[in-house]
C-alpha positions as CSV (number, residue, x, y, z in Angstrom):
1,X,14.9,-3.2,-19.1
2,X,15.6,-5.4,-16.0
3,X,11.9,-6.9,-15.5
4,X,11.6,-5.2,-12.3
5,X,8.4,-3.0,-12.3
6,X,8.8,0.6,-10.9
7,X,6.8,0.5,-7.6
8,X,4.4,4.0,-7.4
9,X,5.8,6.3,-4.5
10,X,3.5,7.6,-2.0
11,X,3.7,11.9,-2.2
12,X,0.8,13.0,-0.3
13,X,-0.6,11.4,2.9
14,X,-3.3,12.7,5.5
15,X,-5.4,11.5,8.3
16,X,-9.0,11.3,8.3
17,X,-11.4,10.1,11.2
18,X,-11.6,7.2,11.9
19,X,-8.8,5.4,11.0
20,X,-8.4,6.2,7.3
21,X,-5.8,7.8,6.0
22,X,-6.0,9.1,2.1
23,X,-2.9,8.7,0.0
24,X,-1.9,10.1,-3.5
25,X,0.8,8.1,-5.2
26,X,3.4,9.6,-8.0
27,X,1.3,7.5,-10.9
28,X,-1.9,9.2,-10.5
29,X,-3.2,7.0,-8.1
30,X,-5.4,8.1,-4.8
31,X,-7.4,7.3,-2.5
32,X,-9.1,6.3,1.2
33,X,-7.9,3.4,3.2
34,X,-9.3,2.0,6.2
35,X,-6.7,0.8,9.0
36,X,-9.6,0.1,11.5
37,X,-8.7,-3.7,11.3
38,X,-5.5,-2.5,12.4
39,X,-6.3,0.1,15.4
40,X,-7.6,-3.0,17.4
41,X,-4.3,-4.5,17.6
42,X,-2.1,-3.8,20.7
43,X,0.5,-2.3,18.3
44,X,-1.5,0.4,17.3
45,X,-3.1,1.5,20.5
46,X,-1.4,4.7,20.4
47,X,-4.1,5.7,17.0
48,X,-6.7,6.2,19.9
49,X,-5.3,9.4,20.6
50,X,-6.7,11.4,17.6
51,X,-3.4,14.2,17.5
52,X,-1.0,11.0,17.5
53,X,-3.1,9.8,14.3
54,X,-3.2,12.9,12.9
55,X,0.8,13.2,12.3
56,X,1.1,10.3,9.6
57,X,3.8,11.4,7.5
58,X,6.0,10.0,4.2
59,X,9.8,9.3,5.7
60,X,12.6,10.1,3.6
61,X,12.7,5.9,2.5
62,X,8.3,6.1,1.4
63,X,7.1,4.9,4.3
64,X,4.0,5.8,6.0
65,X,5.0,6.6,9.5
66,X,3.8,8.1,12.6
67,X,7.2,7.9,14.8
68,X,10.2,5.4,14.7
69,X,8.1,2.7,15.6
70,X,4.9,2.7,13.9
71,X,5.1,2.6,10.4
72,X,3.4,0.6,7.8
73,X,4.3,0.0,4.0
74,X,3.6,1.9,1.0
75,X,3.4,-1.3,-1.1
76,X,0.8,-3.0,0.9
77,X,-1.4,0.0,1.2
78,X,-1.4,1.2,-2.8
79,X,-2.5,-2.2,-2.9
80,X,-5.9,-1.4,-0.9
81,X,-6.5,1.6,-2.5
C-alpha cells in the first residue's frame, strides 16, 4: 500500500429547499448539507432560482456541479456531512 487513503466518491446527489443538498457517498456514508452560507455570496446568486438549484448533478470527474461554472468539491462536502 502507497499511504494514500482512498477518498469516498459521491454516487447520489439531490436538492432540497433551502439550500441543502443530500449526498450518498460509495462508503455508506449520507447525508444533508447546508450551502446557505454559500447562496449569499455573489458567486452563487444563480441558487435563487429554485429549478437552477434543483439540477445538481455528479460530473463524470465526482464533482458536485450545477453547470460549467458552478461546481463545488466532493472532498470538502463529505467532510460536512
Amino acid at each position: 500500500m502507497n499511504g494514500t487513503a482512498r477518498r469516498p466518491r459521491p454516487l447520489e446527489v439531490r436538492a432540497l429547499d433551502p439550500y441543502r443538498i443530500w449526498l450518498r457517498y460509495d462508503d455508506g456514508a449520507a447525508g444533508e448539507v447546508d450551502l446557505s452560507h454559500l447562496a449569499r455570496r455573489q458567486l452563487f446568486a444563480a441558487w435563487s432560482d429554485p429549478e437552477f438549484f434543483a439540477s445538481v448533478h455528479i460530473d463524470a470527474a465526482g464533482a458536485i456541479v450545477w453547470n460549467d461554472d458552478l461546481d463545488l468539491c466532493p472532498d470538502a462536502l463529505y467532510r460536512r456531512l
